[in-house]
N, C-alpha and C positions, 0 to 999 in steps of 0.2 A: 583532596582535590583542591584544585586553585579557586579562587571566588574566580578568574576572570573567563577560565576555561568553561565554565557552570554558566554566566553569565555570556558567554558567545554563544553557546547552544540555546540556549534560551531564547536569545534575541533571534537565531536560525530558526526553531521553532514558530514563535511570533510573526514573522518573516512570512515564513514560506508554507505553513500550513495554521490556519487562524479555526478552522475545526477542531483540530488534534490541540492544537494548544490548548483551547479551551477544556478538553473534555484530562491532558495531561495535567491541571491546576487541580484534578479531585484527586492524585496520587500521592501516599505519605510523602515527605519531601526527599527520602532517600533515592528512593524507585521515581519519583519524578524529576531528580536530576541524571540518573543514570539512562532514563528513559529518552529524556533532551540531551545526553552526548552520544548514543547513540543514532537518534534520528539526524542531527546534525550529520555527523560522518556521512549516512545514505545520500540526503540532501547535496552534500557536497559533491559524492559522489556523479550524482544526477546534474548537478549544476556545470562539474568539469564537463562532461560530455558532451551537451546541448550547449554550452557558451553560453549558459545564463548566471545570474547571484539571485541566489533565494526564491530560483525557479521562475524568475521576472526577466525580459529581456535576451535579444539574442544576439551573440558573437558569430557572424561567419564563420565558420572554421575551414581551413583545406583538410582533406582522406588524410594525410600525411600528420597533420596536426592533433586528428582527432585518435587514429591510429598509438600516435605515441604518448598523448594523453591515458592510453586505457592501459597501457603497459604499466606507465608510470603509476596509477591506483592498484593494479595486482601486485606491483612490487611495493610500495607503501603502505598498503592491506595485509601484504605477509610479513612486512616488517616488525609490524605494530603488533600479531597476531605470535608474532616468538618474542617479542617481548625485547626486541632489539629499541635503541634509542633513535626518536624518531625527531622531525624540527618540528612539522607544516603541528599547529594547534586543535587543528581537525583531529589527527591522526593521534595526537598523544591522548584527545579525549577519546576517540574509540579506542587505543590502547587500554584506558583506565577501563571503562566500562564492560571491554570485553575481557577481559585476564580476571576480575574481581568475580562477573557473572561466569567465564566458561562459557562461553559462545565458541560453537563449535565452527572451527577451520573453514568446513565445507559452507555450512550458511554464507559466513561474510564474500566467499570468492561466489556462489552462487547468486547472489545479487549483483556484483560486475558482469560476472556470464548475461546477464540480462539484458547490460547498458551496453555488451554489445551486440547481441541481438540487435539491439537500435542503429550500431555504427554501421553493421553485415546488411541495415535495411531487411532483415529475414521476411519471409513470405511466409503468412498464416493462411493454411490451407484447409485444415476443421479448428470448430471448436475445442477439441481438444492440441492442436497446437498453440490457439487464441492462451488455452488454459495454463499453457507450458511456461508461456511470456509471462504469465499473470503471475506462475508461483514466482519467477525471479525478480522482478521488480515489486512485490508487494506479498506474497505469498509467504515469502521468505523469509521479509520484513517482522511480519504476525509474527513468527514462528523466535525470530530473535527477540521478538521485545515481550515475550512471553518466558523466554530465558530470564531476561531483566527482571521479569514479576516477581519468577521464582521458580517457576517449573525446571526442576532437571532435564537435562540434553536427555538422558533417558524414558522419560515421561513422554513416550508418544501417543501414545491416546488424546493424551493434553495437547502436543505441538500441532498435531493435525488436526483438530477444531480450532487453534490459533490459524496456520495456515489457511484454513476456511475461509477465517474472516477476510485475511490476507488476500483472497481470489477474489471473495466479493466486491473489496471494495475495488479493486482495479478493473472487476467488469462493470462495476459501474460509473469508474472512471473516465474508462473506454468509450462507454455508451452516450456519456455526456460529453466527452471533447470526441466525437466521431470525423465532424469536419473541420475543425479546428488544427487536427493532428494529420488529418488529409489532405488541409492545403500547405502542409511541412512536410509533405513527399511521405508520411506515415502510414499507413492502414493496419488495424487491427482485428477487425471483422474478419470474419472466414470469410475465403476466396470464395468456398463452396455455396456459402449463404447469399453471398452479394452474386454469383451465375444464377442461383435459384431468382431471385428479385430482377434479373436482368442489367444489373447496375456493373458498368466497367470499373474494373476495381483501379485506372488511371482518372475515372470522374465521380469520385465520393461526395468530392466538396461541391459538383455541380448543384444549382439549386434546381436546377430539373431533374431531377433525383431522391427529391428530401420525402416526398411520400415513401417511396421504397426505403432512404434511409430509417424514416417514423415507425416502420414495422419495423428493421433488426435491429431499431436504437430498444424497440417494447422487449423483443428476442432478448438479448442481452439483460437484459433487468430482468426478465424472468429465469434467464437461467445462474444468474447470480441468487437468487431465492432461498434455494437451497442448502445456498453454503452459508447466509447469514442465518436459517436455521439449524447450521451443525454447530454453528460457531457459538451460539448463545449457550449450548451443552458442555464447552469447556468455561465458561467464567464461572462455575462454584468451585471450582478447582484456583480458582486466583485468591490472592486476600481480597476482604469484600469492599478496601479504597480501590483497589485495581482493577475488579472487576466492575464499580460501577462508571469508572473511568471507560472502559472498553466499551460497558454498553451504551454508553452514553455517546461514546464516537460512533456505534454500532448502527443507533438509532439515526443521528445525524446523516453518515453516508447512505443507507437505508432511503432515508426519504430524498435525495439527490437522486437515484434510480426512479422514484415514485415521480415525481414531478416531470422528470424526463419522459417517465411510460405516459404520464395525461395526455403533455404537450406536443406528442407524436412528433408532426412533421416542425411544431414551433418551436420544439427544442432547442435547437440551436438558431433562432434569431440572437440571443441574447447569451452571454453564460448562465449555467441553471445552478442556484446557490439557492441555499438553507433562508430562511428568512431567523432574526432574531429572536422573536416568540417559540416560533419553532424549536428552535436551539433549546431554550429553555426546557418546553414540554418534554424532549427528549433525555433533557439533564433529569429531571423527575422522573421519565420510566425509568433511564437506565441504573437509576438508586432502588429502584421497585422491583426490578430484575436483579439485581446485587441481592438484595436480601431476601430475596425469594429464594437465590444460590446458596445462603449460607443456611439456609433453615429451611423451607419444605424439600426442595431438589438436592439437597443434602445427604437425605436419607431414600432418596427416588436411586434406583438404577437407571442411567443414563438409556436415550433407545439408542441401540446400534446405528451408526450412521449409515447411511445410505450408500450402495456402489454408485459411487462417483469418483471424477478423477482425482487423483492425489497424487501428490511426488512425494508424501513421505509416509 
């Protein structure tokens, strides 16, 4: 790999997610460069779509514009995925990272399915449509860059506690940009939830509304819960830099749901971010939880996961 391709993922990384960066700095340096040309490719991904760089900033786009932009990432995505010669820098780093790892076909096209979910504007009608959105923009995510750690495309037991995590953190994504992504013509609440609270799903971002938003912003962090408890039962299955790297993203987006559940209806006065301290304490469980994976939970039989939704 080139220093400079290594080095643009990186600075994409740093860029556009300063959590994950953080918690990608406790990965051996192999898996943390494979791990940063990977997320770069998604990010770019994401960035084509919305008309933003490093998920800052917005481009107007026309239907037409955005339309041929998503063409253009499934046919640059399959390009890169047979191994044909590609230009854009993005693309030749997710070539490397995916040909070396075996990142299966389906994953990479299934994370586009997702961004255009976003173009189609689709209408999320239960939480488990909520749930559908979530595996392809981040669900999916888990699930590749748990390929990156080292789990076999075949190891699913393992992919779907990655996945997990993957869900979680986009519900609580969700949960925290509610009216943020509301007043960009977005909603990702259940239709069903927000008729239950009486809230027109055309006035989310109303601030006469935000008590009823403050309970399904709690909803959402509670039913994300779960799946950062399936998800903690696949990292002894990682090498133990990998997984304290995980859990330590684990913990971080964790308490971003937690802060949003206190601050109810204040939630979104402000964006809700990790405080620094914080960040730390969490760098220290998720090392606590790593070695716990590699040595008592080791020799534990996992408990069977929970029925709950899953794509895979």
């Amino acid at each position: 790999m080139t220093d400079l391709l290594a080095e643009q993922s990186r600075e994409s990384i740093q860029k556009g997610s300063k959590s994950f960066a953080a918690a990608a700095g406790l990965f051996d340096p192999e898996t943390r460069v494979d791990a940063e040309l990977l997320y770069a490719w998604c990010r770019h991904c994401d960035d084509v779509i919305d008309g933003q760089e490093l998920g800052h900033g917005h481009e107007v786009l026309s239907e037409a514009e955005v339309q041929s932009r998503l063409v253009e990432l499934y046919a640059q995505t399959r390009a890169a995925l047979a191994g044909a010669s590609v230009d854009d820098p993005v693309f030749k780093a997710f070539q490397r990272v995916a040909l070396k790892r075996r990142i299966p076909e389906r994953y990479a096209l299934d994370l586009i399915d997702g961004f255009a979910m976003d173009v189609a504007r689709r209408r999320y009608e239960t939480i488990e449509d909520t749930l559908d959105y979530c595996w392809h923009v981040a669900g999916v995510v888990g699930t590749m860059m748990a390929v990156v750690m080292g789990v076999t495309p075949e190891n699913l037991p393992v992919l779907r506690r990655a996945q997990d995590l993957g869900l979680a953190f986009q519900l609580t994504n969700i949960a925290r940009d509610i009216v943020e992504d509301a007043g960009n013509g977005r909603v990702y609440l259940p239709a069903a939830w927000l008729a239950e609270m009486g809230v027109p799903e055309d006035a989310v971002a109303d601030p006469a509304h935000r008590e009823a938003i403050g309970v399904l912003g709690r909803r959402l962090v509670a039913a994300a819960e779960p799946y950062y408890a399936s998800a903690r039962w696949g990292l002894r299955d990682l090498p133990t830099r990998s997984a304290w790297a995980i859990a330590m993203a684990r913990g971080v987006y964790r308490q971003i749901g937690l802060e949003v559940s206190k601050l109810g209806p204040r939630a979104w006065d402000k964006r809700t971010v990790v405080s620094t301290p914080m960040k730390v304490w969490r760098a220290l469980e998720g090392g606590v939880i790593a070695l716990r994976g590699a040595t008592l939970d080791s020799w534990r039989q996992p408990p069977q996961r929970p029925e709950m939704w899953s794509k895979i």
